[in-house]
C-alpha positions as CSV (number, residue, x, y, z in Angstrom):
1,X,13.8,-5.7,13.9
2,X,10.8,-8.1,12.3
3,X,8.7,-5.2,12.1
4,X,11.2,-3.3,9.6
5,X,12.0,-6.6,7.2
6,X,8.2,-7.1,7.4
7,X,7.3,-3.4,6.3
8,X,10.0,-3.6,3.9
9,X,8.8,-6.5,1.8
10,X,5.2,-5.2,2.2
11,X,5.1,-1.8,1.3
12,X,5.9,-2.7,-2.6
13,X,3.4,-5.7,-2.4
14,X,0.5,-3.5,-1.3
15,X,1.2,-1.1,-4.2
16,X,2.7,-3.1,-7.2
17,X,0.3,-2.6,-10.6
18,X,-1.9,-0.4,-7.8
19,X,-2.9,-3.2,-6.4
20,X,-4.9,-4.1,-9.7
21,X,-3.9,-7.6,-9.6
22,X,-4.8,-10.6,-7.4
23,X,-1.4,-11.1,-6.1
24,X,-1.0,-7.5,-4.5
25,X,-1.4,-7.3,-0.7
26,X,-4.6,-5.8,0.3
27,X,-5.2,-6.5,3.7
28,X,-2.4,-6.9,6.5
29,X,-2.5,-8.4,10.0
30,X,-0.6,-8.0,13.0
31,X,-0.6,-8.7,16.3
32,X,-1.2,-6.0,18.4
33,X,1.6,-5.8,20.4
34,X,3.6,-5.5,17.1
35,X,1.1,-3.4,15.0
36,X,2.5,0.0,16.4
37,X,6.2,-0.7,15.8
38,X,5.1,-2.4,12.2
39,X,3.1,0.7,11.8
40,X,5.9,2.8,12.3
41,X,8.0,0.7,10.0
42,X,5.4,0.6,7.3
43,X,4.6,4.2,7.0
44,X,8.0,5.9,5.4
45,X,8.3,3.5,2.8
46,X,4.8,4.5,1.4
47,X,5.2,7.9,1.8
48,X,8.5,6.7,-0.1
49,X,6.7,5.5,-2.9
50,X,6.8,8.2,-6.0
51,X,3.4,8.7,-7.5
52,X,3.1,10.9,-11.2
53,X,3.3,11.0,-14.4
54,X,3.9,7.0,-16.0
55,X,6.6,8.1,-18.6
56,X,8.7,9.9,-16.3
57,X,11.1,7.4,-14.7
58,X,11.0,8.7,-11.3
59,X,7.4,7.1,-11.2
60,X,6.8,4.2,-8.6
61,X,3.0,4.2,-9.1
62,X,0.0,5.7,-11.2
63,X,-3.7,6.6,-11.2
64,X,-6.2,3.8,-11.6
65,X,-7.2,3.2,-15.1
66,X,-10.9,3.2,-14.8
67,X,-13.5,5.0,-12.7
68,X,-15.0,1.6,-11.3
69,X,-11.3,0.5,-10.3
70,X,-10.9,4.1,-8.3
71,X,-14.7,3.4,-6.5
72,X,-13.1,-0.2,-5.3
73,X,-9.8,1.4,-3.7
74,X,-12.0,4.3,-1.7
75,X,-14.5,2.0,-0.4
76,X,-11.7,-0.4,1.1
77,X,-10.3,2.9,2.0
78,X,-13.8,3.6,4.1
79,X,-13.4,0.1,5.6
80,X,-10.1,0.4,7.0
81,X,-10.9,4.1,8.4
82,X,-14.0,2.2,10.4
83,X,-12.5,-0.5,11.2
């Protein structure tokens, strides 16, 4: 299904270097007669996604590096929720 290959590729590319580079995905749109199914697709594969400690191994992602960085990510956050 598109949805899956879709969610697939853009579940790392939303959260590669925490998304504190230009080139990370920030923003994605769908159609909505796709956006459920993609939804669905989209969701395991971040819950997927390992956040801890960056020496240990097992670690996919880790906390923002600076207070003004973390600010940024829950005001897109508020965005999105009233959207």
């Amino acid at each position: 299904m598109a949805s899956d290959s879709a969610a697939a590729a853009i579940a790392p590319a939303g959260y590669s270097n925490a998304g504190q580079v230009f080139s990370s995905a920030q923003r994605i749109i769908t159609s909505d007669d796709i956006a459920g199914d993609f939804l669905h697709a989209l969701r395991p594969r971040v819950d997927a996604i390992v956040n801890g400690e960056p020496l240990d191994e097992r670690t996919q992602i880790v906390a923002l590096a600076r207070e003004r960085d973390a600010q940024r990510v829950a005001e897109w956050i508020d965005e999105a929720v009233h959207a």
